[in-house]
C-alpha positions in Angstrom: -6.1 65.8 -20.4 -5.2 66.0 -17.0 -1.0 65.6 -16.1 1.1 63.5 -14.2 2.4 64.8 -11.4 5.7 65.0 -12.3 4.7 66.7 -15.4 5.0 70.2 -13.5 8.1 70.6 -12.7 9.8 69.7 -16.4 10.8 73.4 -18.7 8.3 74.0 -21.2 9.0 76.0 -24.7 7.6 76.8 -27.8 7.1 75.1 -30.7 9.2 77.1 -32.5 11.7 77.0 -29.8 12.2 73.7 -29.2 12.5 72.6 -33.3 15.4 75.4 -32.8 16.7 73.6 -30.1 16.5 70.4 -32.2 18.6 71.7 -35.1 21.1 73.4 -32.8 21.5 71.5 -30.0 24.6 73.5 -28.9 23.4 77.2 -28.8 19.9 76.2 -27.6 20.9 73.7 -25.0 17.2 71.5 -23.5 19.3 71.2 -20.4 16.1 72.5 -17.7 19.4 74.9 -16.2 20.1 76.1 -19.8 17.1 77.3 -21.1 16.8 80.2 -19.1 19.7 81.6 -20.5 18.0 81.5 -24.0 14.2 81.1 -23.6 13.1 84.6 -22.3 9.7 84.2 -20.8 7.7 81.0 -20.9 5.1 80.0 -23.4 1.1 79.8 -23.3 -0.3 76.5 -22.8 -1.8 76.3 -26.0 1.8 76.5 -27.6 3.9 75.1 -25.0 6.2 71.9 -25.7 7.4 69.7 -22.5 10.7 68.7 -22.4 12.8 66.2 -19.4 9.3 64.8 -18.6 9.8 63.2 -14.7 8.2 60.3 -13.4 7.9 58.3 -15.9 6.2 60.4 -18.5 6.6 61.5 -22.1 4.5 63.6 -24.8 4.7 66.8 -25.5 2.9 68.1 -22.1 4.1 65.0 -20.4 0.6 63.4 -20.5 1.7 60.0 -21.3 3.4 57.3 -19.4 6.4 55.1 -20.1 6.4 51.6 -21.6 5.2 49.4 -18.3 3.3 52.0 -16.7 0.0 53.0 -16.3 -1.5 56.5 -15.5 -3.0 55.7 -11.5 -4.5 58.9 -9.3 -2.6 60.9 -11.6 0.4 58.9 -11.9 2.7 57.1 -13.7 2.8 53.7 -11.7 4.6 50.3 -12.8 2.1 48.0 -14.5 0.6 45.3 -11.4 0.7 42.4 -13.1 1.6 40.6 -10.0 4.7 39.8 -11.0 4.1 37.6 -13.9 4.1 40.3 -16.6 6.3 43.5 -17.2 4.0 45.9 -19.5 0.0 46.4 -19.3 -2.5 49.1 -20.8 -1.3 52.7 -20.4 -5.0 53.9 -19.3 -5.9 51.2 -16.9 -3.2 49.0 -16.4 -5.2 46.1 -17.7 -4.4 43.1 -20.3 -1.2 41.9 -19.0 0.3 39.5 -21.1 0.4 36.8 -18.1 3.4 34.3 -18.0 4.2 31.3 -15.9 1.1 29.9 -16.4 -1.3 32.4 -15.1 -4.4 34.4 -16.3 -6.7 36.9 -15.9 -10.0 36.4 -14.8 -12.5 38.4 -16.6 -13.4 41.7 -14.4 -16.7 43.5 -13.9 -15.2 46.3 -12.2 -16.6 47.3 -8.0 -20.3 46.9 -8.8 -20.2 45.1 -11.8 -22.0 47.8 -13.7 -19.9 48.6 -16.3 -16.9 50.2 -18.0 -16.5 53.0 -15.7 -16.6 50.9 -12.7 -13.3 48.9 -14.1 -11.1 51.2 -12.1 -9.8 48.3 -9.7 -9.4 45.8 -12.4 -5.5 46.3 -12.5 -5.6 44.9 -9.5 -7.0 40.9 -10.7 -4.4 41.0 -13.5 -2.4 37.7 -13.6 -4.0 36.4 -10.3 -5.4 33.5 -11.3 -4.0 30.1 -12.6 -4.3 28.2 -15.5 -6.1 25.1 -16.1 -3.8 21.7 -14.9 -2.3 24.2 -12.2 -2.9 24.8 -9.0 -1.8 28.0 -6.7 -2.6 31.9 -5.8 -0.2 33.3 -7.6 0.0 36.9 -5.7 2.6 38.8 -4.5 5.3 36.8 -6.2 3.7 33.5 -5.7 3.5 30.8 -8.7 1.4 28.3 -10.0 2.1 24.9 -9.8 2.0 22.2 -12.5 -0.4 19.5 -11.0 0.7 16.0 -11.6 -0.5 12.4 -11.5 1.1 10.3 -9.0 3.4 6.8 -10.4 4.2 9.0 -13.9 7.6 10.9 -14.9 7.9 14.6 -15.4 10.9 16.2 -16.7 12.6 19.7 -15.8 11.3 21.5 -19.0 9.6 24.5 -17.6 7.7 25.3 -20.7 5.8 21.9 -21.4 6.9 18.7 -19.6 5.1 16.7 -22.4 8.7 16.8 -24.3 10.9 15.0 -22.3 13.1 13.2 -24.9 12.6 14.2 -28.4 14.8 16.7 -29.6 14.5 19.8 -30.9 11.5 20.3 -28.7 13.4 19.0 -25.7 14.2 21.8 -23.3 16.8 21.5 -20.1 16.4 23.4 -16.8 18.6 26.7 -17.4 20.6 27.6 -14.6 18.7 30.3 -12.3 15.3 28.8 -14.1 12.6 27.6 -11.6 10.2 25.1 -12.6 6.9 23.9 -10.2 5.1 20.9 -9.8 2.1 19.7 -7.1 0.7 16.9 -6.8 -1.8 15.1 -4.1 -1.6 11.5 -3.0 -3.5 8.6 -4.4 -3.8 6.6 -1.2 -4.2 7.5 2.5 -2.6 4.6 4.0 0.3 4.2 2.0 3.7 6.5 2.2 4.4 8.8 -0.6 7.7 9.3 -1.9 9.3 12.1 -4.1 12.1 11.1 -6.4 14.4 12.8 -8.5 16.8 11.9 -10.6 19.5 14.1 -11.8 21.0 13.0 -15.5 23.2 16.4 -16.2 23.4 19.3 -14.1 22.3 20.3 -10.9 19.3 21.8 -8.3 18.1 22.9 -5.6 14.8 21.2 -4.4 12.2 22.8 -2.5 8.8 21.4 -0.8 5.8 22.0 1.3 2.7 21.5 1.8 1.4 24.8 1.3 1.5 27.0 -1.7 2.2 30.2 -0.3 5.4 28.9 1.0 7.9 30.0 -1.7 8.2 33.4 -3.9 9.8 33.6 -6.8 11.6 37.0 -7.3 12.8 38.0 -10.7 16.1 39.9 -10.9 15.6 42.7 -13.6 18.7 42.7 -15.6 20.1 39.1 -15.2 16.1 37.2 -15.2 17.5 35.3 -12.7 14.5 33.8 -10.0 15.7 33.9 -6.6 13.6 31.8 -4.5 12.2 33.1 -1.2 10.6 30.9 2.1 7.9 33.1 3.8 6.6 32.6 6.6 2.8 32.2 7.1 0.9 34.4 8.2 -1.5 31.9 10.0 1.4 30.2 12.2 0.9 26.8 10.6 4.4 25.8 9.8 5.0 26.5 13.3 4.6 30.0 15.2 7.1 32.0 17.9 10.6 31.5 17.2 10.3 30.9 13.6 9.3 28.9 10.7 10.1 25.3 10.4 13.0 24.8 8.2 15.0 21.8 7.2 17.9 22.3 4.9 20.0 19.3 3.8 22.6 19.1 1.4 22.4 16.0 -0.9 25.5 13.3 -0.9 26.8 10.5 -3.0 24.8 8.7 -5.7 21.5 8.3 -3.8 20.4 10.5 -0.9 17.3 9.5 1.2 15.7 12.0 3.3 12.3 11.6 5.4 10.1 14.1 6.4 8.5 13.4 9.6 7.1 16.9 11.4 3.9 17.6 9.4 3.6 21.4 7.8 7.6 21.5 7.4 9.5 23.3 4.5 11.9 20.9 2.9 15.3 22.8 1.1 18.0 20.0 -0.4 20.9 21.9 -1.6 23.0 20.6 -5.1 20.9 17.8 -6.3 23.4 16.0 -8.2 22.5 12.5 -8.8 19.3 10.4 -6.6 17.3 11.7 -4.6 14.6 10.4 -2.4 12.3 12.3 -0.3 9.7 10.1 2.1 6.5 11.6 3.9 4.9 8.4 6.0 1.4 8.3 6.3 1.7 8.2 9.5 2.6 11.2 10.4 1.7 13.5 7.5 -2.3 13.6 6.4 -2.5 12.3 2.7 -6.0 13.0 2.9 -6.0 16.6 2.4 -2.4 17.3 1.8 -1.1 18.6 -1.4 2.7 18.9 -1.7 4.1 21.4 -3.7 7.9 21.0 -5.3 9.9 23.7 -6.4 13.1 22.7 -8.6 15.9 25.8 -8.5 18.3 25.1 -11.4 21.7 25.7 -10.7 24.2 23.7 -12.9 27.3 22.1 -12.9 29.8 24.7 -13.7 30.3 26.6 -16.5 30.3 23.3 -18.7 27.3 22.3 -18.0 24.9 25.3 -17.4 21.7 23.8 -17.7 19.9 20.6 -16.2 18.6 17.6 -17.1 16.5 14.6 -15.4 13.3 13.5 -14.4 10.9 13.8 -11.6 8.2 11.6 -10.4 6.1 11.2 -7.1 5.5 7.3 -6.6 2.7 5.5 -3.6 4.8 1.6 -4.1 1.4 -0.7 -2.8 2.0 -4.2 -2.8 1.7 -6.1 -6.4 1.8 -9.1 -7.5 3.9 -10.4 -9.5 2.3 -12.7 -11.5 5.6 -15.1 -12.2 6.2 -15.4 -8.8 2.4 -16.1 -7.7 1.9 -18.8 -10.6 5.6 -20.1 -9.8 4.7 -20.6 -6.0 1.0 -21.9 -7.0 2.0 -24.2 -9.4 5.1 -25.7 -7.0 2.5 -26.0 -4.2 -0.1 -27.5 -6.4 2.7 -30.4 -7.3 4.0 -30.7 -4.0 0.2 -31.8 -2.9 0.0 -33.5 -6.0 3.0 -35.6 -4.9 1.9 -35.7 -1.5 -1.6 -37.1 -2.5 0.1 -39.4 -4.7 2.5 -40.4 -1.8 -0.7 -41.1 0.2 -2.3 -43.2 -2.2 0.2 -45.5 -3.0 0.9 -46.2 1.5 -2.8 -46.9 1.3 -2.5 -48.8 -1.4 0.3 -51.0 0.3 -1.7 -50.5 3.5 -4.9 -52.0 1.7 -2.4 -55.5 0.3 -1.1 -55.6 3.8 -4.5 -55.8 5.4 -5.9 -58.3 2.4 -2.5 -60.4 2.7 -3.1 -60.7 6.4 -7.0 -61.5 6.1 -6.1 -64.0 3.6 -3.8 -65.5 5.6 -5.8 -65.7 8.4 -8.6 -67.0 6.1 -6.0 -69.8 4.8 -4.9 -70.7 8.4 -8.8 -70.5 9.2 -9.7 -73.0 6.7 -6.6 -74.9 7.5 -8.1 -75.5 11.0 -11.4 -76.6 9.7 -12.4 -80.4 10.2 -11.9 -83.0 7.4 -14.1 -85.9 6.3 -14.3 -88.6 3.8 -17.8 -89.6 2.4 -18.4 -91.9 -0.2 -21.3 -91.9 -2.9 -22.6 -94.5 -4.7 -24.5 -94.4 -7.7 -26.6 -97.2 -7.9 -29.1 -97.7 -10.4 -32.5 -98.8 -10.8 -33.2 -103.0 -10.5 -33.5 -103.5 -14.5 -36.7 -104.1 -16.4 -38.5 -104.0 -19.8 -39.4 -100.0 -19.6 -37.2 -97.3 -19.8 -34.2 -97.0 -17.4 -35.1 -94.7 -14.4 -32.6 -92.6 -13.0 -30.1 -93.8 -10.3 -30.1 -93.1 -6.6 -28.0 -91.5 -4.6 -26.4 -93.7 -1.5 -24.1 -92.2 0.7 -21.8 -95.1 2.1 -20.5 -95.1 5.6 -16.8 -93.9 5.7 -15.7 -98.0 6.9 -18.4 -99.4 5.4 -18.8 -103.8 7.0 -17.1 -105.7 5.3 -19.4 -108.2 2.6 -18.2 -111.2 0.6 -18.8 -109.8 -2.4 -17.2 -106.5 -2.2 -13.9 -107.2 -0.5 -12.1 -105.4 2.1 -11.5 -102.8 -0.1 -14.2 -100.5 -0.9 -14.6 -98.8 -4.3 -17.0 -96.4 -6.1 -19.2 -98.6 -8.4 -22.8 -99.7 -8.5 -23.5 -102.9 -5.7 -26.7 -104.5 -7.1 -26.0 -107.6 -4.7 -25.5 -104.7 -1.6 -27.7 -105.5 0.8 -29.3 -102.0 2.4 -30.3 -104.0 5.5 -27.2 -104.8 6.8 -24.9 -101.8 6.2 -25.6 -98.2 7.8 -26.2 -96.3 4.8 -28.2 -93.0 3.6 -30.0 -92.5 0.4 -31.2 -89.5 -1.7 -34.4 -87.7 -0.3 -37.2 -86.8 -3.0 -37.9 -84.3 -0.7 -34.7 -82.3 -1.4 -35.6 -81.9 -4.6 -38.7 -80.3 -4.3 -37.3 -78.1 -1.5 -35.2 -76.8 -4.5 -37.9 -76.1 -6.7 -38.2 -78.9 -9.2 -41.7 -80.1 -9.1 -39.9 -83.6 -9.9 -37.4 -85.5 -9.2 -35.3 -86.6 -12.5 -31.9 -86.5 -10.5 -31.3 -87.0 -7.2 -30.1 -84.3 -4.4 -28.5 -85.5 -1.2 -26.7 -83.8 1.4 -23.4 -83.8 2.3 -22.4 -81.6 5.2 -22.9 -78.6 7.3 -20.3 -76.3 9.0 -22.0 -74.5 11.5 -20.7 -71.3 12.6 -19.6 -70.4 16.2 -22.6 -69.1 17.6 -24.4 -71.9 16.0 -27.1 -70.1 14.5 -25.9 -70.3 11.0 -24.2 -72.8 8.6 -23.0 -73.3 5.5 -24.5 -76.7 3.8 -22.9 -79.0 1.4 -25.3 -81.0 -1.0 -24.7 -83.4 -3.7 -26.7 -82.8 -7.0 -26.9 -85.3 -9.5 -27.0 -84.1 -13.0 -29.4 -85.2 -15.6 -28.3 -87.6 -18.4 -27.8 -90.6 -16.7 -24.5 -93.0 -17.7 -24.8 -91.0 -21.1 -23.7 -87.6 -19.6 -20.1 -86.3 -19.6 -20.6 -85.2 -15.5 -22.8 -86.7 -13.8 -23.1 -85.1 -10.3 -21.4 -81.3 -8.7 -21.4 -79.9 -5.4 -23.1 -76.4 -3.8 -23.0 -74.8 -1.1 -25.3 -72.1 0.4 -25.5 -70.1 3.7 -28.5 -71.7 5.8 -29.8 -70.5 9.3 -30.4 -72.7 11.4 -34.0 -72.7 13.3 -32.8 -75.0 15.8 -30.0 -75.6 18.2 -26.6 -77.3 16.6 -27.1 -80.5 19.0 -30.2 -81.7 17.4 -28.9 -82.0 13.8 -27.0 -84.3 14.5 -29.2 -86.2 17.6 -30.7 -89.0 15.3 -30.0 -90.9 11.8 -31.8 -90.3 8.6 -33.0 -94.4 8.5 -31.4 -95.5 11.7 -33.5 -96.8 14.3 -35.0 -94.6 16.9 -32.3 -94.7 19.7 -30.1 -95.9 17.5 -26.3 -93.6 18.1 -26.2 -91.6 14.6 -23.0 -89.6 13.6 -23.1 -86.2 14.3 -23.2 -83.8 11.4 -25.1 -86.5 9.6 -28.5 -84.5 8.1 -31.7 -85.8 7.1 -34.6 -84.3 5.6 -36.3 -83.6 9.0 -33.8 -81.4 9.4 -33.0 -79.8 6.1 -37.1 -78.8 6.0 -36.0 -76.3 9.4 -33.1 -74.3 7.2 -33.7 -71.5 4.8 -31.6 -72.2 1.8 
């Protein structure tokens, strides 16, 4: 087996010589000054024991390295496990046992060929995140725990699944670091980072790039100390140095927003609120991932370790669904009432109009020409057969006066009334077959007509005489009907039904000459 180098320069004895030195550690002394002065000559290989191996070796010949080293080119070199691991394989320096949530990608050696092409795979050990994170974590980088936008996380940096339930519930100790990333839901909406401190303190750190912060482990203590590098690609700002904004966080709730895109946030002693803005803007949420690093540092010696939650929130405009049916419902009432306003000032607007055209109908008719006719039911001359049926005669308004009727006047039957002498107007047969009766059991005379303005129309007035002679409870009614007239208004009234040609006849006075023109 080939040595380490620093296996040549340790004192090498016998067997023999060195159980001697064992069981008498005072005369034979191991000391590599001492053992000249009792070891005469030195052994042969074959028998030859190793002692105050260098380097970090050990064995007998010094063949084997030390707990977290591995044999490299013929040396004892510290185990790469980039950090995240402190011990590996002795041969190879493979099968870190990976912390902070990293792994080892399986490794096929420079060629892929086989097992004695693995020489280079110390070199992938702990390089590679686990599932749910996100990161490179080389060279004392980290992995970060990617998280959902609008949901709490808290500072546990095992699991942050156990926020509140004791005995699983674990607090931020102080000098602990814990990681999160997480990239925006929306482009056009700002994203803000809060964090809310219940016990302890922190220091908070973010960027937009995970190769920003390193994470050094301090040997004896396991204390992380937290280093900003700069990039090597200038893209947190290149020349004088990279972009760095340190606050320091005051009172109950401190609001700080990030405005320069690619800049390296630090907020010293986190104590209560804190609330970190990035517009969209000014930052692109399109392809930006931001990555937080929490830095426990405690409250004092009473309170070592830290408590509280953490969650990244994108606040879009919701409804609230109280309000919206609070405001739809007023508004719907409000038109209700309004509509309801509306009808009721039509409704007065409507009696207004039909008061005033009533009115004006009542003055109307109160302007109309009045006349007084008299009708006469006179029946048949009497005889042996059966009684025929009165006839109709229409007495002038100031009829002569007679011997036997007086000077007054009065509706009965004038057998002794000489037709002759007195200007009067019977019934018209003709009427009655105008009307549709294809005889004549009563009698049908008219009584008026109002013409209208233009004097094309007119309303007649005729007289109808009921059936059931002296017998019948009512024995006559009126009706009216609109008529149009087929000739002018001056020649209704131009000549009497029986008057004598030339004779002056009362105008409005119809006869059946006339009545045959209208269309009832």
């Amino acid at each position: 087996m080939s040595l380490p180098t620093g296996a040549a320069l340790p004192v090498c004895v016998t067997r023999e010589q060195y159980e001697r030195a064992r069981r008498d550690p005072a005369h034979f002394p191991l000391d590599p000054a001492l053992v000249p002065t009792w070891v005469p000559e030195g052994p042969s290989e074959d028998t030859a024991v190793c002692v105050n191996c260098q380097n970090n070796s050990f064995g007998e010949k010094c063949e084997s390295c030390l707990h977290g080293y591995f044999l490299l080119d013929g040396k004892c070199t510290k185990c790469q496990c980039n950090g995240h691991a402190d011990t590996c394989n002795e041969l190879d320096g493979t099968g870190c046992p990976c912390q902070n949530n990293t792994e080892t990608a399986p490794c096929q050696g420079v060629g892929g060929a086989g097992p004695g092409e693995r020489r280079d795979c110390y070199k992938s050990q702990c390089a590679k995140c686990r599932d749910t994170f996100h990161g490179q974590p080389v060279g004392g980088l980290q992995c970060y725990r990617l998280i959902a936008v609008e949901q709490e996380y808290c500072f546990d940096p095992a699991s942050q699944s156990n926020c509140f339930h004791a005995p699983q519930r674990r607090d931020l100790p102080r000098g602990r670091t814990v990681l999160f990333a997480v990239q925006p839901k929306f482009t056009n909406v700002d994203i803000r980072l809060t964090v809310d401190v219940t016990a302890g303190g922190l220091d908070l750190f973010v960027s937009t790039a995970y190769d920003t912060f390193a994470v050094d482990v301090e040997p004896g203590t396991g204390v992380h100390r937290v280093r900003v590098l700069p990039p090597a690609d200038g893209r947190n700002g290149s020349g004088p140095g990279l972009r760095v904004r340190e606050e320091r966080a005051h009172g109950l709730v401190t609001y700080v927003t990030v405005r320069p895109p690619q800049a390296v946030l630090v907020v010293r002693g986190v104590r209560d609120r804190l609330v970190v803005t990035y517009p969209h803007d000014a930052h692109a949420l399109k392809s930006s991932r931001f990555y937080v690093l929490l830095l426990g540092v405690g409250a004092g010696a009473a309170m070592p370790a830290t408590q509280g939650l953490l969650f990244f929130r994108q606040d879009q405009a919701h409804i609230d669904l109280f309000v919206f049916f609070s405001v739809f419902f007023s508004c719907f009432f409000l038109f209700l009432s309004l509509c309801v306003l509306l009808w009721k000032a039509k409704q007065f607007v409507d009696v207004r109009h039909e008061q005033r055209r009533h009115l004006q109908e009542m003055t109307k008719m109160a302007s109309r020409p009045f006349a007084r006719l008299t009708v006469l039911f006179e029946p048949e001359p009497g005889g042996a057969g059966a009684p025929r049926a009165a006839e109709l005669v229409f007495l002038p308004t100031r009829p002569p006066k007679h011997p036997a009727l007086g000077a007054a006047p009065r509706l009965r039957p004038f057998p002794e009334l000489p037709y002759a002498s007195a200007r009067v107007r019977r019934s018209e047969p003709f009427l009655s077959h105008l009307l549709g009766f294809p005889c004549a059991p009563f009698r049908v005379g008219p009584v008026a007509l109002e013409p209208t303005e233009d004097g094309v129309a007119g309303v007649a007035t005729l007289l109808l005489q009921l059936p059931g002679g002296a017998q019948a409870p009512n024995r006559a009614c009126l009706g009216s009907a609109l008529v149009t007239l087929r000739h002018h208004l001056q020649d209704y009234g131009a000549a009497g039904s029986h008057g004598a040609p030339g004779a002056h006849a009362r105008k409005g006075r119809l006869g059946h000459d006339h009545l045959t023109s209208m269309s009832l």
